[in-house]
Kinemage of the C-alpha trace (Angstrom):
@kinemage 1
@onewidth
@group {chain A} dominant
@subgroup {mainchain}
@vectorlist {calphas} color= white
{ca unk a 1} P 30.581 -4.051 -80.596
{ca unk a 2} L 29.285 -5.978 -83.574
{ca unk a 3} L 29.450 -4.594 -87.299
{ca unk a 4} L 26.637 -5.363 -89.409
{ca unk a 5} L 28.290 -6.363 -93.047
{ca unk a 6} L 24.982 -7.115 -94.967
{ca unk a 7} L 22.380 -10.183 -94.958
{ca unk a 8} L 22.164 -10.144 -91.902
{ca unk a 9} L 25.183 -11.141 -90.832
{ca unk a 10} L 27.037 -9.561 -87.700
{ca unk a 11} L 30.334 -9.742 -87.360
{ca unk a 12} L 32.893 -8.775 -83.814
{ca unk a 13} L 34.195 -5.266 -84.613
{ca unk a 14} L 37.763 -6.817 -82.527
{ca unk a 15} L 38.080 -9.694 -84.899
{ca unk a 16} L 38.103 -7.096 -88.303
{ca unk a 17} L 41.344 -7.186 -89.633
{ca unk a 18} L 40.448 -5.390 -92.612
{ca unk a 19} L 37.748 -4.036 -94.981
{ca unk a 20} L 39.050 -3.450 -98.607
{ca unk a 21} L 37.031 -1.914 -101.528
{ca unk a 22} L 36.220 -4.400 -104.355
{ca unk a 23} L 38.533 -3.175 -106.423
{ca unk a 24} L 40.437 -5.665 -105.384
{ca unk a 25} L 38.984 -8.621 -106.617
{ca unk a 26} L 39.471 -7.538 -110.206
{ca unk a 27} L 43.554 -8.905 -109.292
{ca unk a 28} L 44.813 -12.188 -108.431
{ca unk a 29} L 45.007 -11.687 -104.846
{ca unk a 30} L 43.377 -15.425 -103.762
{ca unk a 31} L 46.217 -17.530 -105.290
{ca unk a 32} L 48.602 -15.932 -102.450
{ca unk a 33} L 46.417 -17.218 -99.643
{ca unk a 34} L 47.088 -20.145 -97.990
{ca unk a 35} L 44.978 -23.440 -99.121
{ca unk a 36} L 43.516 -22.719 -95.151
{ca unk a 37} L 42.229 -19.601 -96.074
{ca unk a 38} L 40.644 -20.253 -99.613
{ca unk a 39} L 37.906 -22.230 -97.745
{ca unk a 40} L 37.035 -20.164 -95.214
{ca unk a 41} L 35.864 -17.629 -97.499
{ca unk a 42} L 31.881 -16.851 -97.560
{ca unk a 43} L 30.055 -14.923 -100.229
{ca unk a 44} L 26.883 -13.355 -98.387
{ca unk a 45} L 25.679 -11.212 -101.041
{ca unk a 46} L 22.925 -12.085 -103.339
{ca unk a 47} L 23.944 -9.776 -105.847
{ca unk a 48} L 27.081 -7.380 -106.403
{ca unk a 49} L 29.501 -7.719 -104.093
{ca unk a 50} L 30.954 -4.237 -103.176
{ca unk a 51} L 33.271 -5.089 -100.750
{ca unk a 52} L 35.611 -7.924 -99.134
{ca unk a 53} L 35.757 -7.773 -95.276
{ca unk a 54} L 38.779 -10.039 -93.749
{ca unk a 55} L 38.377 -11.343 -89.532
{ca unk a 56} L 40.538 -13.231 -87.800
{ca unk a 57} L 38.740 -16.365 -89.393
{ca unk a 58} L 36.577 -15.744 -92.215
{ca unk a 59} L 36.827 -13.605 -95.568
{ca unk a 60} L 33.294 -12.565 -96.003
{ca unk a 61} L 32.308 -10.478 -99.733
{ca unk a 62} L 30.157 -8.360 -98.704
{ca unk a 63} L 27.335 -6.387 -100.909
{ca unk a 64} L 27.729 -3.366 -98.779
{ca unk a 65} L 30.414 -0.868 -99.869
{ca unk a 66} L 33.385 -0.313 -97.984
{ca unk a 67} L 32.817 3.244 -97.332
{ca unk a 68} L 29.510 2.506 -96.142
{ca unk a 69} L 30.841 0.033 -93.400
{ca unk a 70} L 33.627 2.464 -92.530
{ca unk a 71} L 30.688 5.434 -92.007
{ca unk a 72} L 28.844 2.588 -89.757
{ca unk a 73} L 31.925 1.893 -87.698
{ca unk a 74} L 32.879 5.463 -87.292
{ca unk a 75} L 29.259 5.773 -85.773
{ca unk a 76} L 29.209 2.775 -83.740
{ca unk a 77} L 32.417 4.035 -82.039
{ca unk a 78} L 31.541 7.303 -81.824
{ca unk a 79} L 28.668 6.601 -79.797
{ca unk a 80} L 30.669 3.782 -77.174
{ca unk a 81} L 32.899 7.515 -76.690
{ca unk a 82} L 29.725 9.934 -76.147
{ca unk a 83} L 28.690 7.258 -73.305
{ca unk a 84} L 31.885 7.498 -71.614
C-alpha cells in the first residue's frame, strides 16, 4: 500500500516511521540528527509545509497536513480489511 504525501509523490505505507504535525519544526529538532540524516531530507512542497513525514530513508516536509494523511491511511487500510 502506497501513501500519497503531496506533489505527487508516493511513498510505501511499511517504510512510514512517522508522520508529525509541523509544529514541530518551530524547535530545534534537526541539530539532533545524525549528519546522515540531514541530507536525506526532501522538501516537496511548493508552498507551506504542514507536515514532516519520516521513512526508513527519507524525511520528506510535506504540504499536506498530518491529520489529513492520517484520515487517508485510515481509509486506505480500511478498505485492504473490507476485501478480506
Amino acid at each position: 500500500m502506497y501513501l500519497h504525501i503531496g506533489e505527487e509523490v508516493m511513498v510505501r505505507a511499511s517504510n512510514i516511521i512517522a508522520i508529525l504535525d509541523r509544529r514541530l519544526l518551530k524547535s530545534n529538532w534537526q541539530s539532533n540528527l545524525p549528519t546522515a540524516a540531514t541530507n536525506t531530507i526532501k522538501n516537496i512542497s511548493k508552498h507551506d509545509v504542514k507536515s514532516v513525514v519520516i521513512t526508513d530513508e527519507i524525511i520528506y516536509f510535506s504540504p499536506l497536513a498530518s491529520t489529513t494523511l492520517k484520515k487517508r491511511m485510515d481509509t486506505s487500510l480500511e478498505e485492504i480489511f473490507l476485501k478480506i
